[in-house]
C-alpha positions as CSV (number, residue, x, y, z in Angstrom):
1,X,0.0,0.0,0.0
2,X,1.5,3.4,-0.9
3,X,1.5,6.0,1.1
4,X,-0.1,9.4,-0.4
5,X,1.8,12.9,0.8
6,X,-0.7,14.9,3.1
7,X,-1.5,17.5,1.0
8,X,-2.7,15.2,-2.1
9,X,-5.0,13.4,0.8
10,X,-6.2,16.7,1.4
11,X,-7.5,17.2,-1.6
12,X,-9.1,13.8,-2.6
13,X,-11.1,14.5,0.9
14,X,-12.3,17.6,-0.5
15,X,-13.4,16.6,-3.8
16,X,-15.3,12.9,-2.0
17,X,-17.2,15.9,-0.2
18,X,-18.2,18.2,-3.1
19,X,-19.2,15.3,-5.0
20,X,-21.4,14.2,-1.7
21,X,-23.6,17.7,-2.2
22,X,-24.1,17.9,-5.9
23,X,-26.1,14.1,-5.8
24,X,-27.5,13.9,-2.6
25,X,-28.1,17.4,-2.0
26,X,-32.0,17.2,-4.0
27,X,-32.6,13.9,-1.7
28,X,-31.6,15.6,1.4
29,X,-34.3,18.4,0.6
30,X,-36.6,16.0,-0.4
31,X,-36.6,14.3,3.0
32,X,-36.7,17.5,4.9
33,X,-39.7,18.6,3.2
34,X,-41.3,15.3,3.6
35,X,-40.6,15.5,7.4
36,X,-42.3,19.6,7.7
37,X,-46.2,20.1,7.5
38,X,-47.4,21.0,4.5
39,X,-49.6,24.3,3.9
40,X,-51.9,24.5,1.0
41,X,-51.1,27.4,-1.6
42,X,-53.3,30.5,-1.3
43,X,-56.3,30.5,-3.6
44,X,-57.1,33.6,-5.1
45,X,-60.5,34.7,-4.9
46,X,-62.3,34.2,-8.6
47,X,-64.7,37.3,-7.2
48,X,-62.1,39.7,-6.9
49,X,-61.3,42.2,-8.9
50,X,-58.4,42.0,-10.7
51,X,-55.8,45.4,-10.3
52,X,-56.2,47.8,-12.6
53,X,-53.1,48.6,-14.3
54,X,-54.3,52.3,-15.0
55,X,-53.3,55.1,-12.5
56,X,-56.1,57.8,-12.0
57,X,-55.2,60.7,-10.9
58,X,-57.5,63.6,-9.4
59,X,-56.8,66.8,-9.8
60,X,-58.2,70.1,-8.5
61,X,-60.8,71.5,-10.9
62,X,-60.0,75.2,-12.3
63,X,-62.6,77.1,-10.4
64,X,-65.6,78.3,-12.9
65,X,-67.4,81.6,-12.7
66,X,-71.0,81.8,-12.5
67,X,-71.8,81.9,-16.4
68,X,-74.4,83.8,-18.0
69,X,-78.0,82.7,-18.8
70,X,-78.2,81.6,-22.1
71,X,-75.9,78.4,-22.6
72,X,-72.8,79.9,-23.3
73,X,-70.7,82.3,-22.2
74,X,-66.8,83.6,-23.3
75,X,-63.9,83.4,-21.5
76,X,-61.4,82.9,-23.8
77,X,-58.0,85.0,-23.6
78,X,-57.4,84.4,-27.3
79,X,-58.7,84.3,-30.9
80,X,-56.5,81.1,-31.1
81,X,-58.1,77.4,-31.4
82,X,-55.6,75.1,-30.0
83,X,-56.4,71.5,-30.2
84,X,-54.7,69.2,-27.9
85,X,-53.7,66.2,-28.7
86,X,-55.3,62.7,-28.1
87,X,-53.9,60.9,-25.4
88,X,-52.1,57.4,-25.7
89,X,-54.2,54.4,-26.3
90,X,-54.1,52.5,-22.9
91,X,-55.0,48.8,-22.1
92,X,-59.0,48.4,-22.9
93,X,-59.2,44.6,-20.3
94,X,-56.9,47.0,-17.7
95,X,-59.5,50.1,-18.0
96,X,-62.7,47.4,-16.8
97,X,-61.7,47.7,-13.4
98,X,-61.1,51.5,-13.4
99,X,-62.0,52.8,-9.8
100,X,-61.9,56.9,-9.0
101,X,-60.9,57.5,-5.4
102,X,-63.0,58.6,-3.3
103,X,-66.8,57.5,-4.8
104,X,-69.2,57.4,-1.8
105,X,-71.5,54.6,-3.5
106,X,-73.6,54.7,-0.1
107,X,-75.4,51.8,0.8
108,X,-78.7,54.6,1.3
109,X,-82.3,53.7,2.8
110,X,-84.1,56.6,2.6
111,X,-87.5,57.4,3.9
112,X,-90.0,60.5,4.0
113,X,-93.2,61.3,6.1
114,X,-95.0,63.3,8.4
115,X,-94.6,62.5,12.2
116,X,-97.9,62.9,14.3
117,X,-97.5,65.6,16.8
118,X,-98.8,64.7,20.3
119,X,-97.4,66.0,24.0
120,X,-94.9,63.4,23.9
121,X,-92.5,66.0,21.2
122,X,-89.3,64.3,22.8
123,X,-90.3,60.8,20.8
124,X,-90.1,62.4,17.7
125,X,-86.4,60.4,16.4
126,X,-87.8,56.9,17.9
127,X,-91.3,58.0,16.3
128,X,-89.4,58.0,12.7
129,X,-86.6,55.1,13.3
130,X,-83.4,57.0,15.0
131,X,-81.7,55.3,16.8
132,X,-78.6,56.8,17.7
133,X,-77.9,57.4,21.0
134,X,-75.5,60.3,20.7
135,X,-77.7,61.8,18.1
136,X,-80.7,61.8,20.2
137,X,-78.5,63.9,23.0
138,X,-77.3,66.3,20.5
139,X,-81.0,66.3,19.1
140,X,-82.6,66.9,22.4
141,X,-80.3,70.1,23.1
142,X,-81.8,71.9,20.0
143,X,-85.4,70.5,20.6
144,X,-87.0,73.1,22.9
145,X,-85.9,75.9,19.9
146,X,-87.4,73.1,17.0
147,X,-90.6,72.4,19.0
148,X,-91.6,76.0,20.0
149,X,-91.2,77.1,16.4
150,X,-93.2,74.2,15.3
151,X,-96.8,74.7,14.0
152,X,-99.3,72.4,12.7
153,X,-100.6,68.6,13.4
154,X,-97.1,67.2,11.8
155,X,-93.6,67.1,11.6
156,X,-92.4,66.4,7.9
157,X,-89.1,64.8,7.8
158,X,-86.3,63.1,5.3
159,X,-83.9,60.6,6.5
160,X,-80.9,58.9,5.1
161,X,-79.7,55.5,7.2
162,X,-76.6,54.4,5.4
163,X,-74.7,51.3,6.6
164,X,-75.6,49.3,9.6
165,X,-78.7,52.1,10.3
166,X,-75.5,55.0,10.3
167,X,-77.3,58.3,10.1
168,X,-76.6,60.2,7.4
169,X,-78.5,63.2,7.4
170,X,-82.1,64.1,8.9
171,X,-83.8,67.2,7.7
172,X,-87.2,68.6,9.4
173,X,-89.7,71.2,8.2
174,X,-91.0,72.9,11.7
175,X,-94.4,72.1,10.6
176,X,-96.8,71.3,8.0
177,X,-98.1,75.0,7.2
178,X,-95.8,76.2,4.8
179,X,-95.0,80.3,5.1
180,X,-92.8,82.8,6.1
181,X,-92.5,81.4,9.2
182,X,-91.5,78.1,8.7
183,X,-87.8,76.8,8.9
184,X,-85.8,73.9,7.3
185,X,-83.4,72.2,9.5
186,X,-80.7,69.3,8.6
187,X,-78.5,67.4,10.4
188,X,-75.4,65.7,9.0
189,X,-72.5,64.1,10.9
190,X,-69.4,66.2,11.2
191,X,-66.0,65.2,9.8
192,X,-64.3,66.2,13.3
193,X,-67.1,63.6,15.1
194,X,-70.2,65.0,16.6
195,X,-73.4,67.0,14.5
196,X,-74.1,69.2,12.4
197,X,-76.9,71.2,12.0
198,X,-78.2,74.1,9.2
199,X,-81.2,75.8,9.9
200,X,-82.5,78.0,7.7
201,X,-85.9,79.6,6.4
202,X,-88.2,78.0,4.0
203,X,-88.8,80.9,1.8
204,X,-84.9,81.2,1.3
205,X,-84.4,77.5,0.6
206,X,-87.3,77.9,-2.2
207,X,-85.9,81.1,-3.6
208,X,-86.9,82.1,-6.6
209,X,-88.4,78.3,-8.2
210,X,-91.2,77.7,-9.8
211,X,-93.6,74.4,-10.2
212,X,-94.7,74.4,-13.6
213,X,-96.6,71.0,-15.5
214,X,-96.0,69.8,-18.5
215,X,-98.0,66.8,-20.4
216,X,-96.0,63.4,-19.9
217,X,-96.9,62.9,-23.9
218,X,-95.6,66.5,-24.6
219,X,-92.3,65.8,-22.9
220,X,-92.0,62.7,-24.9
221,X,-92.9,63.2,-28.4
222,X,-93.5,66.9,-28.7
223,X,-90.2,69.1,-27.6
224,X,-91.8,72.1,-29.3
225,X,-94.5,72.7,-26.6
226,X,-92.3,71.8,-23.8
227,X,-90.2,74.8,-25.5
228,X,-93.0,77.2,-24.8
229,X,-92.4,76.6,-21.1
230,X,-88.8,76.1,-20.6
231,X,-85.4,77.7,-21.9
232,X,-84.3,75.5,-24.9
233,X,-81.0,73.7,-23.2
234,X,-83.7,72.3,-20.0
235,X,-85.8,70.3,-22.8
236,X,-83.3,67.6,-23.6
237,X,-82.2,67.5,-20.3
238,X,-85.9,66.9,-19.2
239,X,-86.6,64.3,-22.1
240,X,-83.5,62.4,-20.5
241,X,-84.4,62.5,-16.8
242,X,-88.1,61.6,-18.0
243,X,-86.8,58.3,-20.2
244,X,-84.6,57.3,-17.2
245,X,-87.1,57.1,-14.6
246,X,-90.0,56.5,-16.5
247,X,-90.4,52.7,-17.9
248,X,-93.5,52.0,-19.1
249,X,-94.0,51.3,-22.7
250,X,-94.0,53.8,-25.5
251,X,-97.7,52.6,-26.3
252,X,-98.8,53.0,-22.7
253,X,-97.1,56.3,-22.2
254,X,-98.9,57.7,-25.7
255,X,-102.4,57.0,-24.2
256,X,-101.6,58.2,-20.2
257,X,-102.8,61.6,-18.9
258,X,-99.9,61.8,-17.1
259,X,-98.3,64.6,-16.4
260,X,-94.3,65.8,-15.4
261,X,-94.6,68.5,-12.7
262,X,-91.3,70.1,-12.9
263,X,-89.8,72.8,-10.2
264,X,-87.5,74.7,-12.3
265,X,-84.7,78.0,-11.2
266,X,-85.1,80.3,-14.6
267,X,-82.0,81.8,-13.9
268,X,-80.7,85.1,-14.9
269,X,-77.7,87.0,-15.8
270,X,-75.3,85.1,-13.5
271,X,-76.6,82.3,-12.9
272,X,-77.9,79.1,-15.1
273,X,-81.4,77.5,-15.6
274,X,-81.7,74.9,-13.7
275,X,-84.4,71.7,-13.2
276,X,-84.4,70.7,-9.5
277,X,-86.8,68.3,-9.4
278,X,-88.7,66.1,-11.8
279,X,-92.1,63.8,-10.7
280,X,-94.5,61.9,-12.7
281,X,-97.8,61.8,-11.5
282,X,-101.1,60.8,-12.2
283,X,-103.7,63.8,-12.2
284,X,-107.1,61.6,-10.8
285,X,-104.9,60.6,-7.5
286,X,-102.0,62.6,-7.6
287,X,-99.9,59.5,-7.0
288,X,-96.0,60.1,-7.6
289,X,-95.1,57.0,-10.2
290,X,-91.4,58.4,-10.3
291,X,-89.1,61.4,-9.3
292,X,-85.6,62.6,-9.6
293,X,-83.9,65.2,-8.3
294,X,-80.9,67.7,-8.9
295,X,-78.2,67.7,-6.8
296,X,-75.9,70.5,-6.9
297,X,-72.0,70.0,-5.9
298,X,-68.2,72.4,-5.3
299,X,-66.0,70.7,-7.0
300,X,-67.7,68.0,-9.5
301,X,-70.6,68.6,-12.0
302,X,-73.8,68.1,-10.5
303,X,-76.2,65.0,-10.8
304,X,-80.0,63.8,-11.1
305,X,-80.9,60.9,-8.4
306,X,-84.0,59.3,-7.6
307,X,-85.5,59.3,-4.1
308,X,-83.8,56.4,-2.9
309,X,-80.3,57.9,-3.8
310,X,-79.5,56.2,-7.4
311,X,-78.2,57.9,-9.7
312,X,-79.2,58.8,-13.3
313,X,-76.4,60.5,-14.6
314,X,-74.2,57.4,-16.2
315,X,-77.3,57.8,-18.7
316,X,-77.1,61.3,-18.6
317,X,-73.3,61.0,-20.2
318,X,-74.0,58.6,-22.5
319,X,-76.3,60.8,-24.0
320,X,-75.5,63.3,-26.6
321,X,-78.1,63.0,-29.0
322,X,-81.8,63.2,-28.2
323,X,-82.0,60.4,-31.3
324,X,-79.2,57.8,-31.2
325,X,-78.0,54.1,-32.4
326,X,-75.0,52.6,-31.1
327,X,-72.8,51.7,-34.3
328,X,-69.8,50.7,-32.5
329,X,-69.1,50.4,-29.2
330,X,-65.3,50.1,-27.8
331,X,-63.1,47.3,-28.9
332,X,-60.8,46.3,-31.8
333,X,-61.5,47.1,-35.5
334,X,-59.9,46.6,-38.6
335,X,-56.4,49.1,-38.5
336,X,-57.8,50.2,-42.5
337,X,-59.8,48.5,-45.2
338,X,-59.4,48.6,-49.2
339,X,-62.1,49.0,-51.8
340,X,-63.2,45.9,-53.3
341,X,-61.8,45.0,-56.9
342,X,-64.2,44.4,-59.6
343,X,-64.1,40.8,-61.1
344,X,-65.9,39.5,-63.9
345,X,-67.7,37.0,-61.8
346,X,-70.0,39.0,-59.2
347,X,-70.8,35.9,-57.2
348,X,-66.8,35.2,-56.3
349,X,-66.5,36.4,-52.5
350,X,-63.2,36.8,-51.5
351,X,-61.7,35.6,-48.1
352,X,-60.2,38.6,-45.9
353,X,-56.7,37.8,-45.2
354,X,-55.8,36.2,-42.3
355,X,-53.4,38.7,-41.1
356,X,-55.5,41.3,-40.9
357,X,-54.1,44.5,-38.8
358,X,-56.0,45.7,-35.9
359,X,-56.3,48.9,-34.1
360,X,-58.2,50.2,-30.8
361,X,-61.6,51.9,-31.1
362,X,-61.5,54.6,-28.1
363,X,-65.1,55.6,-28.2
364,X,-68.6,55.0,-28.6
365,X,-70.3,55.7,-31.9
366,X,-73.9,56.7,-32.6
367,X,-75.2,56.3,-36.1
368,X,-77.7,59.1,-36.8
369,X,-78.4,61.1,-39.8
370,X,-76.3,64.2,-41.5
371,X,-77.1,67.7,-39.0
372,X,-78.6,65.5,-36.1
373,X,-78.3,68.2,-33.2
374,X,-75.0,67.2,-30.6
375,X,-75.5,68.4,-26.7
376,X,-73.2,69.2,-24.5
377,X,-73.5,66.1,-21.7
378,X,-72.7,68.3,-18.6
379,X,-71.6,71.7,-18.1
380,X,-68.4,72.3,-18.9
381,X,-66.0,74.9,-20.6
382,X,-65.0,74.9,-24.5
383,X,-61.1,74.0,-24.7
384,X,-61.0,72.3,-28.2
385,X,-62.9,73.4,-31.2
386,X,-61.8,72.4,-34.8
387,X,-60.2,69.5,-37.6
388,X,-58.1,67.3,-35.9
389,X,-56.5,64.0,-38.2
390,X,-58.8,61.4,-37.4
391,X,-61.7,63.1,-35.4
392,X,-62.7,65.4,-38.2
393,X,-64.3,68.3,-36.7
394,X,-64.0,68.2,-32.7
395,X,-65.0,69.8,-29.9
396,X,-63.6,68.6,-26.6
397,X,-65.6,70.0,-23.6
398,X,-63.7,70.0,-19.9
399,X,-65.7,69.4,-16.9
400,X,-64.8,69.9,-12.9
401,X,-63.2,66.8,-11.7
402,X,-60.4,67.2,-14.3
403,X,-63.4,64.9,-16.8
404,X,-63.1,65.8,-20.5
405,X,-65.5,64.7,-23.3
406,X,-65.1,64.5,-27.0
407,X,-67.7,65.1,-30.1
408,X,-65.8,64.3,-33.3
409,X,-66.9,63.5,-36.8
410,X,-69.3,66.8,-36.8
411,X,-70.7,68.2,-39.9
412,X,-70.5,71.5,-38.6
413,X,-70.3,73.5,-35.2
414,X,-72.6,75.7,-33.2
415,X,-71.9,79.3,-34.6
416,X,-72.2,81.0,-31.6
417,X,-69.2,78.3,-30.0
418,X,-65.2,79.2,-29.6
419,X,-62.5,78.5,-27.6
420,X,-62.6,79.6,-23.5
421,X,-66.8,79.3,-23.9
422,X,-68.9,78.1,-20.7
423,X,-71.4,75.8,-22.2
424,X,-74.5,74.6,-19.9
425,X,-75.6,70.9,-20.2
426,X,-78.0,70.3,-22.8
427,X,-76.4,73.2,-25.0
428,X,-76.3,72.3,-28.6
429,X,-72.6,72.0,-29.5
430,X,-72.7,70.7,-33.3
431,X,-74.0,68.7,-35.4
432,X,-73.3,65.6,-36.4
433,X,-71.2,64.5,-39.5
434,X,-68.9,62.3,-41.6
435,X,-65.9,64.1,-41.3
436,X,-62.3,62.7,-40.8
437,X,-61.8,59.0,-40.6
438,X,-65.4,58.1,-40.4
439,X,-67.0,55.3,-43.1
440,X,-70.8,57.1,-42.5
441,X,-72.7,59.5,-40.6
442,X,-72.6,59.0,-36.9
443,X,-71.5,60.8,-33.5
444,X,-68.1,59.4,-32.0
445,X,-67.9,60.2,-28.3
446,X,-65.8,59.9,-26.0
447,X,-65.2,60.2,-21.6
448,X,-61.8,61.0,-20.1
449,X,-60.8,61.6,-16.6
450,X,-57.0,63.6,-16.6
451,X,-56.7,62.1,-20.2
452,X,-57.0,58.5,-19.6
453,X,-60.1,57.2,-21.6
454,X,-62.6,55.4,-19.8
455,X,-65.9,53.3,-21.1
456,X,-68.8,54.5,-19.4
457,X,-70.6,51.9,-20.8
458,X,-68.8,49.4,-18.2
459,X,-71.0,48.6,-15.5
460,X,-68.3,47.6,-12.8
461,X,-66.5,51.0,-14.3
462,X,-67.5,53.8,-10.4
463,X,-67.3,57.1,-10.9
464,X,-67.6,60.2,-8.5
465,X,-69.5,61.5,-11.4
466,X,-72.8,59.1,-10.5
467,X,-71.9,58.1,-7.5
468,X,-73.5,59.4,-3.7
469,X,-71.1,60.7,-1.8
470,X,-70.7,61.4,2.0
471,X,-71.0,65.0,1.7
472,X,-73.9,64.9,-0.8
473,X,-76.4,63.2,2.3
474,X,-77.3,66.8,4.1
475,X,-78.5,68.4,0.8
476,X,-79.9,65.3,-0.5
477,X,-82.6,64.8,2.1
478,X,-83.1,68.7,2.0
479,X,-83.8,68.4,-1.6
480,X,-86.6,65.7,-1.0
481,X,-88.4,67.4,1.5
482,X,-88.3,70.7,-0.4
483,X,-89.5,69.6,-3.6
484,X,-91.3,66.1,-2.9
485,X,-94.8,66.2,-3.4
């Protein structure tokens, strides 16, 4: 046996070892995983929503002066028409889960009435369903002022329970005589904990409205008669709110006496018309079959909702045409297409090629005929107006809330429209066209938020824009026990 020198020992050692790990290091795992408990992989949840790879951003809205009566008004620095450019196409399965920070979507019960008056005043919140404990102790601190201005054999009252019966705003009439004397109050939780409360006169809250009413049939189908009693711009708005919460059929509604009373602010020189409340009622028993109402707000545009808080208004932006189609909806089309060659036999059909190009259609397009009228879907201020590539001639329209919407393809414009005008909602903007890249007459239009497009079509697509939201409860309720019947 020969005797190896230390250091070549050494070394053989070594390598035995290394050649130990690279084999039986995947056993050695193996059996130490065998030997530890196992944990079943987390399963995703196949009702969540998938992230949204699209960022929105809110912004503060440019604050708006009080326009002018009329539909438009000028505010434009310049005699230039800048048109800014379209924004980047972004990921159409990414936008379906678009959500805009701070949506309310309140889970609302609402309820109205008239609480009997007896000598037991103090019962008045368990009397009406309150049950709030600290409520009722800030309530019964301002009760001996309510109940000695109150008059009359009731107490009318809305309420708005959110969540898990949360209070989210109470308003009371001090009586059921209506006059000078009589005062609104609302109560609303405060940000900083603790209540609220607005009192304020009747005949201030009503200012200057008046109740007008208008045939349901007239509203319908005749837009000319409804003109004889309301500015121009209120009757497509009041055609829209009437479609929305109306839903019988066309035949039933043609034969109904029904008739839409309407409480309406004419406006003035400052100020814009305005429809604050819109019911459907049935002359014989003067039953309320449906009602909306409008809800005024800072810093977004304002809304239509329905008594029980729902809101009308994705309709209301969907809808720039009082007659409309949907052509095309968003999705991918055909990136261009060539005229068919003439052959000599008419019957041959032949097959599209099956690598066919394909582009993103950002928008929603309404087939309607050549000088259709185009409103204006919201209030908003004139920041585009012109031919741009693609779109023909547009007009984009920016709205509070840093929201933007687009009307391309037009025929022609509004003469009395430029650059850095205030347009009211329902103003007609254009009309429409087949200008641009457009294979027929129809409407393309489109909804941004800070440039990013969205589909309001998309119903799991929330926006602040129809949405209720936590500061909107205390004039909410007001509004209902204002202008309810």
């Amino acid at each position: 046996m020969i005797a190896l020198p230390h250091t070549l020992r050494v070394f053989i050692l070594k390598a035995l070892l290394l050649v130990l790990c690279v084999f039986m290091g995947p056993v050695l795992a193996q059996t130490a995983s065998s030997n530890t408990p196992s944990v079943a992989p987390k399963q995703s949840n196949p009702t969540q929503k998938k992230a949204s790879s699209i960022v929105v951003r809110e912004r503060k809205p440019s604050k708006v002066a009080n326009p002018q009566t009329g539909g438009i008004q000028d505010r434009s620095k310049t005699g230039l028409q800048v048109l800014r450019p379209a924004s980047a196409l972004v990921d159409l399965d990414a936008q379906d889960d678009v959500l805009i920070a701070g949506a309310g979507n309140l889970d609302y019960r609402v309820q109205r009435g008239c609480a009997r008056r007896n000598f037991l005043d103090s019962q008045l919140l368990e009397q009406i369903g309150v049950e709030n404990k600290s409520f009722s102790a800030f309530f019964d601190a301002q009760a001996n002022t309510f109940f000695a201005r109150a008059r009359g054999t009731c107490i009318p009252y809305a309420l708005a329970l959110g969540k898990r019966n949360r209070l989210e705003s109470l308003s009371l009439l001090t009586g059921n005589i209506r006059d000078a004397k009589t005062e609104i109050w609302t109560f609303t939780p405060s940000a900083f904990d603790g209540f609220l409360l607005q009192q304020e006169p009747l005949v201030n809250a009503l200012g200057r409205l008046t109740e007008i009413e208008i045939p349901l049939r007239a509203v319908l189908y005749d837009p000319n008669q409804v003109e004889n009693k309301l500015p121009i711009e209120l009757v497509w708005e009041l055609n829209t709110v009437v479609k929305q919460i109306y839903t019988e059929e066309s035949n039933v509604a043609e034969q109904t006496n029904n008739i839409v009373r309407v409480i309406v602010d004419y406006g003035d020189r400052e100020q814009w018309a305005q429809i604050w409340a819109v019911e459907i009622i049935t002359p014989q028993t003067k039953e309320v079959l449906a009602s909306a109402f409008w809800l005024n707000r800072n810093d977004l545009p304002g809304g239509f909702y329905t008594p029980n808080g729902e809101s009308i208004e994705r309709a209301m932006w969907t809808n720039p045409l009082s007659y409309r189609r949907i052509s095309r909806g968003v999705g991918m089309v055909p990136a261009g297409r060539k005229k068919a060659s003439s052959s000599a036999n008419k019957n041959t059909v032949q097959a599209p090629p099956t690598n066919s190009r394909y582009r993103a259609h950002m928008g929603i397009d309404y087939s309607a005929p050549i000088g259709t009228p185009v409103f204006s879907v919201a209030t908003g201020k004139v920041v585009a107006r012109g031919y741009n590539g693609a779109f023909g001639n547009l007009i984009i329209l920016e709205h509070p809330g840093g929201y933007q919407t687009y009307y391309a393809h037009l025929s022609n414009f509004n003469a009395e429209l430029d650059v850095g005008n205030e347009v009211r909602r329902g103003f007609e903007i254009g009309y429409v066209g087949s200008t641009g890249r457009s294979t027929g007459p129809h409407l393309h239009f489109e909804l941004r938020k800070d440039g990013v497009y969205l589909n309001p079509y998309n119903p799991k697509l929330q926006l602040d824009l129809w949405t209720m939201l936590n500061s909107d409860s205390g004039q909410f309720t007001k509004l209902l026990l204002l202008f309810g019947s």
